[in-house]
FIDO-589321 format. One record per atom (N, C-alpha, C): residue in one letter; z, x, y; residue number from 1; atom name. Coordinates in steps of 0.02 Angstrom, whole numbers, plus 50000, padded with zeros to 5 digits. Atoms other than C-alpha are relative to their C-alpha. Layout:
SITE  a  Z  X  Y  NUM  CA
...
END
This chain:
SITE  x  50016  49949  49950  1  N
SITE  x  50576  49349  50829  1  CA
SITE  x  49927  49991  50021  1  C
SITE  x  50078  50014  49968  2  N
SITE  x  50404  49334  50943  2  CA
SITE  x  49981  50061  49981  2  C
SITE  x  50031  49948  50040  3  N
SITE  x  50281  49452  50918  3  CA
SITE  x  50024  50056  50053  3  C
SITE  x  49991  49924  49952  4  N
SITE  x  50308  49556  51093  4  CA
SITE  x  50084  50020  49977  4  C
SITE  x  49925  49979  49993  5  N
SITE  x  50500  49546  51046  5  CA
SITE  x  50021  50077  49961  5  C
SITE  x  50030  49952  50050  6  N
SITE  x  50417  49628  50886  6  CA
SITE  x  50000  50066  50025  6  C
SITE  x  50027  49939  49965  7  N
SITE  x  50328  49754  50963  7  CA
SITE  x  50050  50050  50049  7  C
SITE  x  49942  49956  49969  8  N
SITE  x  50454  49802  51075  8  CA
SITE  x  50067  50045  49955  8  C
SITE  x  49951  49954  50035  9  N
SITE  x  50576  49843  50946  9  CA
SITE  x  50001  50044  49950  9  C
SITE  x  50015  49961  50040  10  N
SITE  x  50479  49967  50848  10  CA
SITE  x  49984  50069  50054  10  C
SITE  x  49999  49958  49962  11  N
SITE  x  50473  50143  50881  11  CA
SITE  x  49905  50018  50016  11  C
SITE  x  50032  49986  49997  12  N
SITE  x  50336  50236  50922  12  CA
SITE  x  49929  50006  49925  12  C
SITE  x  50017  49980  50064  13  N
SITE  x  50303  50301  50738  13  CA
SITE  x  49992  49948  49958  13  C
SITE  x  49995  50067  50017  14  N
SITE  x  50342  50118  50661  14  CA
SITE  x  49947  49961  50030  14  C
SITE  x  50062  50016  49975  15  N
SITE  x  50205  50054  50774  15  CA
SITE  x  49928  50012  49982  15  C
SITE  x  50068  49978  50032  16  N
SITE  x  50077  50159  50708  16  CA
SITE  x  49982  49983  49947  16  C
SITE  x  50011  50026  50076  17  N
SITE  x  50115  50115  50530  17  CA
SITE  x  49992  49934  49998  17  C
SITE  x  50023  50066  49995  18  N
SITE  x  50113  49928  50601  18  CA
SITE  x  49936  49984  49998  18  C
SITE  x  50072  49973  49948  19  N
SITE  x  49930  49975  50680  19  CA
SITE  x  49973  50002  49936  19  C
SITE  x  50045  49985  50055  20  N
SITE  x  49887  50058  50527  20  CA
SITE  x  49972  49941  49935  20  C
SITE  x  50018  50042  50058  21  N
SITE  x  49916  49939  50374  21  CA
SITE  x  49966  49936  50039  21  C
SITE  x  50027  50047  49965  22  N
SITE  x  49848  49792  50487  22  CA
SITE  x  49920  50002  50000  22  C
SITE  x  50067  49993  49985  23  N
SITE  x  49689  49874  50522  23  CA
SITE  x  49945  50022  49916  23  C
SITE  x  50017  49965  50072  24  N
SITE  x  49675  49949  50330  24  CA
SITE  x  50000  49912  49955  24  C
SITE  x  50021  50059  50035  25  N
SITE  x  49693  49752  50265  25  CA
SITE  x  49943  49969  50045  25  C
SITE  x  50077  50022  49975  26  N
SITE  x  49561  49693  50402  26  CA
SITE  x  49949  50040  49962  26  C
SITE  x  50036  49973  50038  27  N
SITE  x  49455  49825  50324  27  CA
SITE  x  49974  49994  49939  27  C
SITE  x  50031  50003  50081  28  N
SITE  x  49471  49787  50149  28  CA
SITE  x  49964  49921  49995  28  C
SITE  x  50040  50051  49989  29  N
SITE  x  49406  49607  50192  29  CA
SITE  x  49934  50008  50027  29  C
SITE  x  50055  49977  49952  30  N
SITE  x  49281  49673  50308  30  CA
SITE  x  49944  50035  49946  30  C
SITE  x  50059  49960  50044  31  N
SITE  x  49207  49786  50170  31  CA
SITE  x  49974  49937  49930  31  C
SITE  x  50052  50047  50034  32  N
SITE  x  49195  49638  50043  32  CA
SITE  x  49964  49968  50015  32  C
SITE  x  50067  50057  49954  33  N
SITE  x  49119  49511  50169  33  CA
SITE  x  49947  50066  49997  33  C
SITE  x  50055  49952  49988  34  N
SITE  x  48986  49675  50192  34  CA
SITE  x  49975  49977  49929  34  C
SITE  x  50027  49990  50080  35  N
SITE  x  48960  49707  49989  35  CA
SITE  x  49987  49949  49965  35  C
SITE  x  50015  50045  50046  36  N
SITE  x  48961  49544  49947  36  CA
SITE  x  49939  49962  49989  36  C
SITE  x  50095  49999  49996  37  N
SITE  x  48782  49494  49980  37  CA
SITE  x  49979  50041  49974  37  C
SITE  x  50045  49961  50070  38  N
SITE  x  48713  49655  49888  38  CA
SITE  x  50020  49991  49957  38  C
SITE  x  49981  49981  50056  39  N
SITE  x  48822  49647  49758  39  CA
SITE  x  49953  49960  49950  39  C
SITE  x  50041  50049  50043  40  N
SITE  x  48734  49614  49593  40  CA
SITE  x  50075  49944  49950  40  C
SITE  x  49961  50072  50021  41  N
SITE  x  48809  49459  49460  41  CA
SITE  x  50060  50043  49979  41  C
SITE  x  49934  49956  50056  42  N
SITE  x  48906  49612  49362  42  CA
SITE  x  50011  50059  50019  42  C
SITE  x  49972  49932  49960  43  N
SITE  x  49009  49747  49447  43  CA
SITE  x  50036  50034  49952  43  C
SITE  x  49939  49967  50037  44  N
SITE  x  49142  49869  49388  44  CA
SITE  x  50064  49978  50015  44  C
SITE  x  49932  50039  49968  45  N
SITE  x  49287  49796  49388  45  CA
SITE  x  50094  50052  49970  45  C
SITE  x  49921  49963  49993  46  N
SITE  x  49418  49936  49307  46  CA
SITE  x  49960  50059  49997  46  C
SITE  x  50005  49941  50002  47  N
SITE  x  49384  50119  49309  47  CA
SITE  x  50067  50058  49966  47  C
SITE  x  49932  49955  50011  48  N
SITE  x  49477  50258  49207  48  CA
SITE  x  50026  50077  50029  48  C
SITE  x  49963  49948  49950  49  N
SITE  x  49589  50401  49286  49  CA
SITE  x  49951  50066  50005  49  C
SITE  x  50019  49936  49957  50  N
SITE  x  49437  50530  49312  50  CA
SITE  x  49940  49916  50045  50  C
SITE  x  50072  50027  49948  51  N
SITE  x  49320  50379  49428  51  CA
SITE  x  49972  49975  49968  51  C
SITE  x  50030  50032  50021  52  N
SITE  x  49234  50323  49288  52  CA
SITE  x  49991  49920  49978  52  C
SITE  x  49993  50095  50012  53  N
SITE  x  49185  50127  49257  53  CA
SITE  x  50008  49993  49931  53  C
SITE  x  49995  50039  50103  54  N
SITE  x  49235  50062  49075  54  CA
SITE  x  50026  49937  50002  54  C
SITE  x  50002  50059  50016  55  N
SITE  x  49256  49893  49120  55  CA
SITE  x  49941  49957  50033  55  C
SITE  x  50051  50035  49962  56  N
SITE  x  49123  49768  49203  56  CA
SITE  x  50039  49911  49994  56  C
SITE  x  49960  50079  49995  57  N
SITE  x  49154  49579  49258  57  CA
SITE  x  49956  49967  50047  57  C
SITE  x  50056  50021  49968  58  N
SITE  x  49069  49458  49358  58  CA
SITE  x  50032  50008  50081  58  C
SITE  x  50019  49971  49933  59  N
SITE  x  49035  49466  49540  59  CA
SITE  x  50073  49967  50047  59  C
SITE  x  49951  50028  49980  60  N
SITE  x  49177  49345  49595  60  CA
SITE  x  50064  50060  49993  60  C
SITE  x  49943  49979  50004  61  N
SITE  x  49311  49461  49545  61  CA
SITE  x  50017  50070  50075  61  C
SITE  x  50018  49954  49932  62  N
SITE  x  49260  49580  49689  62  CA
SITE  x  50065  49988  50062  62  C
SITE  x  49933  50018  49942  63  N
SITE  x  49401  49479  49798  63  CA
SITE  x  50063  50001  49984  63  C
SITE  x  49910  49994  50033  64  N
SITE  x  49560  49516  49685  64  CA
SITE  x  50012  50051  50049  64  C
SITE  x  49991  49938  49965  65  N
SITE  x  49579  49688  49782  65  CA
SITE  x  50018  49964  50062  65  C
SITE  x  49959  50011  49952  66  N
SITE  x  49579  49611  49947  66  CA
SITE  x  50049  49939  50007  66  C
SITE  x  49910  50066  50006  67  N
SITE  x  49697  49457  49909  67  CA
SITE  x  50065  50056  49985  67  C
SITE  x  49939  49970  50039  68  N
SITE  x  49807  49589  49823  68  CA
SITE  x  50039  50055  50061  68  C
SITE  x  49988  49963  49946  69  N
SITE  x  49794  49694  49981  69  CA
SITE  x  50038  49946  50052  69  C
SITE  x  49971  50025  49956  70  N
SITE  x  49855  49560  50080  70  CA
SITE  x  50059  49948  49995  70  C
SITE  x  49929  49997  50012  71  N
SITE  x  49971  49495  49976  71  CA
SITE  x  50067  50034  50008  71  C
SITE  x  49947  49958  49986  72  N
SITE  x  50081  49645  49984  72  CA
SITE  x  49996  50014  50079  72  C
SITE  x  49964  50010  49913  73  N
SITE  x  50063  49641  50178  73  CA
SITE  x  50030  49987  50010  73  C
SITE  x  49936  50038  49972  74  N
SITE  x  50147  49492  50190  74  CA
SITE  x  50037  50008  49969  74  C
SITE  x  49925  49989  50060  75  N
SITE  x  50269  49543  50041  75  CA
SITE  x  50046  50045  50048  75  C
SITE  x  49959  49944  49947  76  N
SITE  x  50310  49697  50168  76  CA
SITE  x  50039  49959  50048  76  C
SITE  x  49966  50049  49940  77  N
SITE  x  50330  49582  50322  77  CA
SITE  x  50044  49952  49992  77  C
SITE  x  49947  50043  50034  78  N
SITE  x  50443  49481  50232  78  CA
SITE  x  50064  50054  49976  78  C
SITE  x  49977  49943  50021  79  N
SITE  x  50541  49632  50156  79  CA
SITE  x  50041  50027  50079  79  C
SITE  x  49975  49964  49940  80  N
SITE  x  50550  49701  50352  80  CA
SITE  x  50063  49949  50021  80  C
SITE  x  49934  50056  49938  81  N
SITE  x  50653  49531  50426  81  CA
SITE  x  50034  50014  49937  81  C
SITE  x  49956  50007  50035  82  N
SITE  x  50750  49530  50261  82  CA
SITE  x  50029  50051  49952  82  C
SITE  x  49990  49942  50059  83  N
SITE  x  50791  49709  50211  83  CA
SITE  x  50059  50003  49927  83  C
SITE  x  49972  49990  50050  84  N
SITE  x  50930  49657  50101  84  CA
SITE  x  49977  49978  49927  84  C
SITE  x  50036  50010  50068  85  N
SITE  x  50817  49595  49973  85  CA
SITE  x  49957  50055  49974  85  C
SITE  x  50047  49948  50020  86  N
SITE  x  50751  49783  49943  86  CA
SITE  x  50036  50032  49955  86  C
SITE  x  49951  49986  50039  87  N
SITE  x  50829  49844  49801  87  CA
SITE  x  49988  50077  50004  87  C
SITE  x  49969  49957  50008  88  N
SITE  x  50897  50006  49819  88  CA
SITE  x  50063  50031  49957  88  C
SITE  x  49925  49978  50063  89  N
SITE  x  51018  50089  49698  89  CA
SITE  x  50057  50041  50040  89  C
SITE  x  49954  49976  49975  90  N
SITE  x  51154  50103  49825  90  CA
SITE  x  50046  49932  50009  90  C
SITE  x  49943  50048  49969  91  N
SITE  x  51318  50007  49831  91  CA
SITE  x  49986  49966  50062  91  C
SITE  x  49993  50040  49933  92  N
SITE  x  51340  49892  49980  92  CA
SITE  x  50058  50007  50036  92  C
SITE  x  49932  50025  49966  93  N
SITE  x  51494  49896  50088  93  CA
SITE  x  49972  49988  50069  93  C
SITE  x  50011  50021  49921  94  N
SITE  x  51532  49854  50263  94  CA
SITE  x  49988  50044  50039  94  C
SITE  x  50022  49947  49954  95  N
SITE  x  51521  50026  50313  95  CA
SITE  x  49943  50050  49998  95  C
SITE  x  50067  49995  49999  96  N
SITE  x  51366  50059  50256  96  CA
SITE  x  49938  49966  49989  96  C
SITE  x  50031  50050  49978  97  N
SITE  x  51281  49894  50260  97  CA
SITE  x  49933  50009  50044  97  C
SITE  x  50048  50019  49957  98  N
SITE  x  51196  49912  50420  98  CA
SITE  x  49954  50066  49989  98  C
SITE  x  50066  49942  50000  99  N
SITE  x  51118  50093  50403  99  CA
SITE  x  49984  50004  49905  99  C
SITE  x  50043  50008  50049  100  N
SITE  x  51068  50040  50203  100  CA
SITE  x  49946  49964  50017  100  C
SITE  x  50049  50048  49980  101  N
SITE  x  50976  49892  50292  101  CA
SITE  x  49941  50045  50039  101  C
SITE  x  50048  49950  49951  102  N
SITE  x  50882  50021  50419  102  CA
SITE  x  49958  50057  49950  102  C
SITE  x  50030  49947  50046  103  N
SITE  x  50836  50142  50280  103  CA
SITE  x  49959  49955  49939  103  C
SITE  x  50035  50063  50065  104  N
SITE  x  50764  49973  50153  104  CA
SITE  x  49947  49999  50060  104  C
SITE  x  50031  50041  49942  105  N
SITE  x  50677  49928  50351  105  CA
SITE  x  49933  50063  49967  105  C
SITE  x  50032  49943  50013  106  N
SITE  x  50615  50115  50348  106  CA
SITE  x  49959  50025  49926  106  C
SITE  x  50025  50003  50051  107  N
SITE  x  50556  50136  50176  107  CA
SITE  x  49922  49942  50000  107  C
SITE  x  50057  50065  50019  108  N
SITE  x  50453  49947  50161  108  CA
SITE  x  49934  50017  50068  108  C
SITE  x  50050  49985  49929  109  N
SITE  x  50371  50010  50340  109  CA
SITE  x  49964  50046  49977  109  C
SITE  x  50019  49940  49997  110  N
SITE  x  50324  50178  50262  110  CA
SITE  x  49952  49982  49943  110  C
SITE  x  50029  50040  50065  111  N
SITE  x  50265  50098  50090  111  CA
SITE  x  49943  49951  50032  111  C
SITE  x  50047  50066  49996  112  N
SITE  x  50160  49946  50185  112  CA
SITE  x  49937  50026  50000  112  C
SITE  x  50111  49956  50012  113  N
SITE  x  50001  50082  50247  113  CA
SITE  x  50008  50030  49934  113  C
SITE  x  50016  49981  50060  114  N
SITE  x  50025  50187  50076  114  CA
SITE  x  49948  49946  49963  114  C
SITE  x  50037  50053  50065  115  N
SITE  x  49989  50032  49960  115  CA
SITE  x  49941  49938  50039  115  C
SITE  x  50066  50030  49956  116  N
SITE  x  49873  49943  50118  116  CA
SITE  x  49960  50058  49979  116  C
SITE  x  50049  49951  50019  117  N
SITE  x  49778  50115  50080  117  CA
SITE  x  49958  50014  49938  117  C
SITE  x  50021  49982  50100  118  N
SITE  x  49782  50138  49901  118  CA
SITE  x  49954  49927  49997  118  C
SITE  x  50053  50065  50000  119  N
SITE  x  49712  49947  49900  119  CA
SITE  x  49923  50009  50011  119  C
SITE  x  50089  49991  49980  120  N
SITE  x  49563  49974  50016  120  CA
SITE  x  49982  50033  49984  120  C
SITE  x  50021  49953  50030  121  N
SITE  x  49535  50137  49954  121  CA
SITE  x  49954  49948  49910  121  C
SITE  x  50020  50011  50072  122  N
SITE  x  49517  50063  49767  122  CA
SITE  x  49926  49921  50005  122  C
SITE  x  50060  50058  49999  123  N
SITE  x  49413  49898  49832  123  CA
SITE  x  49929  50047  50050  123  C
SITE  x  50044  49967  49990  124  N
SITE  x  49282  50036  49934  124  CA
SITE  x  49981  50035  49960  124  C
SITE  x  50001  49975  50047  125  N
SITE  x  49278  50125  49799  125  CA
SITE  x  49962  49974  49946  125  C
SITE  x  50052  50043  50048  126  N
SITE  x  49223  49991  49676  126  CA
SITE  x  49941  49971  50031  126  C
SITE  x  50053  50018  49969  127  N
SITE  x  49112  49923  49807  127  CA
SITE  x  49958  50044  50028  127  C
SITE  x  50052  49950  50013  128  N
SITE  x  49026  50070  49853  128  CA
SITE  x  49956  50029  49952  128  C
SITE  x  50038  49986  50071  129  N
SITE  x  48984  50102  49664  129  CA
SITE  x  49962  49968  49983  129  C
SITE  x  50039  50082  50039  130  N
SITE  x  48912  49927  49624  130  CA
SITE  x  49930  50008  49997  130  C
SITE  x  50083  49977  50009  131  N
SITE  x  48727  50015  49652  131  CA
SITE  x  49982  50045  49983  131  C
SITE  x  50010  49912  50043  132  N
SITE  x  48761  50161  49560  132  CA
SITE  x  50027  50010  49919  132  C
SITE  x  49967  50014  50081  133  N
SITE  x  48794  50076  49371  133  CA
SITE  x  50002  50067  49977  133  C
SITE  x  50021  49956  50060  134  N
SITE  x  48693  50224  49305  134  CA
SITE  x  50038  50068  49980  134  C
SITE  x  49949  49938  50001  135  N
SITE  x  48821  50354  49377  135  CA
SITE  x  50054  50016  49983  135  C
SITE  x  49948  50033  49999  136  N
SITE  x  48966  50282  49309  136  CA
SITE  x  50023  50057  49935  136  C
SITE  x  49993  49950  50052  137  N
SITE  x  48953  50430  49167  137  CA
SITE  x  50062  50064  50003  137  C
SITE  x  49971  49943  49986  138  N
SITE  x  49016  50558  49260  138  CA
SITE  x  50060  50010  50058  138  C
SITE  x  49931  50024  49952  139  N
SITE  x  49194  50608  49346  139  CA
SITE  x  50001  49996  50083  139  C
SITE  x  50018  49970  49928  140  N
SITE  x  49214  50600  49528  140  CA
SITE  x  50056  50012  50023  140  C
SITE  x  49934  49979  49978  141  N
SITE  x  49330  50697  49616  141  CA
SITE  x  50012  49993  50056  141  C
SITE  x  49956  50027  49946  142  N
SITE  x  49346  50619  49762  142  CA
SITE  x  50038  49941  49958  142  C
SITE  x  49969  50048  50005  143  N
SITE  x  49415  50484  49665  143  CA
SITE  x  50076  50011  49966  143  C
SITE  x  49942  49985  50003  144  N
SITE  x  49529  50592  49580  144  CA
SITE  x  50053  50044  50039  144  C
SITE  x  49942  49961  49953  145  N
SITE  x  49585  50687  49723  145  CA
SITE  x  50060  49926  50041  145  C
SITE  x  49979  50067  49962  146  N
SITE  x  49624  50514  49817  146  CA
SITE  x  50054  49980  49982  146  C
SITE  x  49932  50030  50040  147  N
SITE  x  49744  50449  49692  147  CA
SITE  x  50043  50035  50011  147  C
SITE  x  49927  49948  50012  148  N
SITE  x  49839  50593  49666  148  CA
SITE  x  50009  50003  50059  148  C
SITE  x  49983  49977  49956  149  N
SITE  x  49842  50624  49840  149  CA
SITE  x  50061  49911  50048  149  C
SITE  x  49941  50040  49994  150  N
SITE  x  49941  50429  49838  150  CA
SITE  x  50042  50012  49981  150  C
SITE  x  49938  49966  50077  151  N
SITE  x  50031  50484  49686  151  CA
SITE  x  50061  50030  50032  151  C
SITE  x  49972  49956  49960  152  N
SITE  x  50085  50626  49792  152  CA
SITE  x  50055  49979  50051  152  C
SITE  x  49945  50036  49946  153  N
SITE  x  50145  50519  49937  153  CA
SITE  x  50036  49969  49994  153  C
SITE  x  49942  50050  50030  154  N
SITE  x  50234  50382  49848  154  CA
SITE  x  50041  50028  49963  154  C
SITE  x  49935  49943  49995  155  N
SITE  x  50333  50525  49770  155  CA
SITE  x  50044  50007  50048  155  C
SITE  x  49974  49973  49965  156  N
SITE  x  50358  50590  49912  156  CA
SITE  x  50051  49964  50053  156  C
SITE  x  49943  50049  49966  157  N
SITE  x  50443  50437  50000  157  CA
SITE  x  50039  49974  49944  157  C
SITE  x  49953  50006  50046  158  N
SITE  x  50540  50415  49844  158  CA
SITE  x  50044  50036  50005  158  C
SITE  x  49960  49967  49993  159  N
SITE  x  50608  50578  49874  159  CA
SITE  x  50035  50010  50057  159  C
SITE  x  49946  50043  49941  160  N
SITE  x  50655  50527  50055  160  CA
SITE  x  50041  49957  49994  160  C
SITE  x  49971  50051  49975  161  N
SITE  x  50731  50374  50035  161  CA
SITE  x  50063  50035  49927  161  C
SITE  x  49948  49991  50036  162  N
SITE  x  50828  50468  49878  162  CA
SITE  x  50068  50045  50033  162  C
SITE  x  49961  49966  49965  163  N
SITE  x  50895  50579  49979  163  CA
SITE  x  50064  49993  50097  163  C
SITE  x  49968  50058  49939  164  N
SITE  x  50932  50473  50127  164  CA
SITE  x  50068  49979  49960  164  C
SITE  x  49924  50037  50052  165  N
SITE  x  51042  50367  49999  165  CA
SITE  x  50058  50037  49990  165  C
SITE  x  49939  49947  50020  166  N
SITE  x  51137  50516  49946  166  CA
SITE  x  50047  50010  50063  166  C
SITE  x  49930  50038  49928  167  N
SITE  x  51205  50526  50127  167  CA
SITE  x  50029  49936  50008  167  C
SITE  x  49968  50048  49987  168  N
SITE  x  51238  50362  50144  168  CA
SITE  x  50043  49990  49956  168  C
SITE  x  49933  50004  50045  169  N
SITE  x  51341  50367  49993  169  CA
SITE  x  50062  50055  50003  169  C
SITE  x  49956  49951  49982  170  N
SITE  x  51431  50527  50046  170  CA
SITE  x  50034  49964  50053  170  C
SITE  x  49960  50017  49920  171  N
SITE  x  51468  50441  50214  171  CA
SITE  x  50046  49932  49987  171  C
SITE  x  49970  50039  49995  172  N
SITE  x  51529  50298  50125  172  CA
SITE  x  50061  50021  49934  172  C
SITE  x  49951  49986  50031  173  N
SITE  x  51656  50393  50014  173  CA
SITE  x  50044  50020  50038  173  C
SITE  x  49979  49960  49958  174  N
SITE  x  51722  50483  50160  174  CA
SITE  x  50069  49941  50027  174  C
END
């Protein structure tokens, strides 16, 4: 499929989330090319669940985040042309085949900005800190509102796409 064929056959809402994770992996590149000239030899490289740093590593590792961010791009965009490789815990038949495939489409589309977010989020995050070793003591709650507030969402499309399923398996007992 070309790209306008692309473009054309997403909705409005699907577009945005195209828009979005696209511009959220340019970003997370964009912010290491920035940080990577100040950064010093030894950053933080894990942090535990209140913000704080308790690991350190050298300066190179700074680019796992955005490879990892743009790995799962293309994992998505791969996922979108081939929704039957999305494992869902719903039977297959012929008569619900095509709207399981649309609801795997819908899901990997809704999932691509989440975990494009959570990514850049977590590589701005470490790269914004990298000149603030000494603060590394104390919790920060933007960092734990942030998470949870993924936490929250990747629930929360869990509990869509669970409930989606449940029709589609009603409609295919019927």
């Amino acid at each position: 499929m070309k790209i306008k064929e692309f473009l054309n056959s997403l909705t409005w809402f699907e577009y945005i989330l195209e828009i979005l994770s696209l511009i959220l992996v340019i970003l997370s590149i964009i912010l290491f090319v920035i940080f990577w000239f100040t950064a010093p030899d030894i950053v933080p490289i894990h942090f535990n669940y209140k913000g704080i740093a308790d690991g350190f590593g050298s300066k190179t590792t700074l680019i796992i985040l955005p490879i990892i961010t743009i790995i799962f791009y293309i994992g998505f965009l791969i996922l979108v042309k081939f929704p039957h490789l999305v494992n869902l815990p719903l039977s297959v038949h012929k008569k619900n085949a095509e709207e399981r495939d649309k609801l795997a489409v819908k899901v990997v589309r809704i999932m691509k900005p989440l975990i494009c977010a959570l990514f850049t989020f977590l590589s701005w995050y470490d790269l914004k800190n990298i000149s603030q070793l000494e603060n590394y003591e104390e919790p920060n709650t933007l960092f734990i509102v942030i998470m949870s507030l993924f936490f929250i969402a990747i629930i929360l499309c869990l509990i869509f796409v669970t409930i989606k399923m449940k029709k589609i398996k009603n409609r295919g007992a019927e």
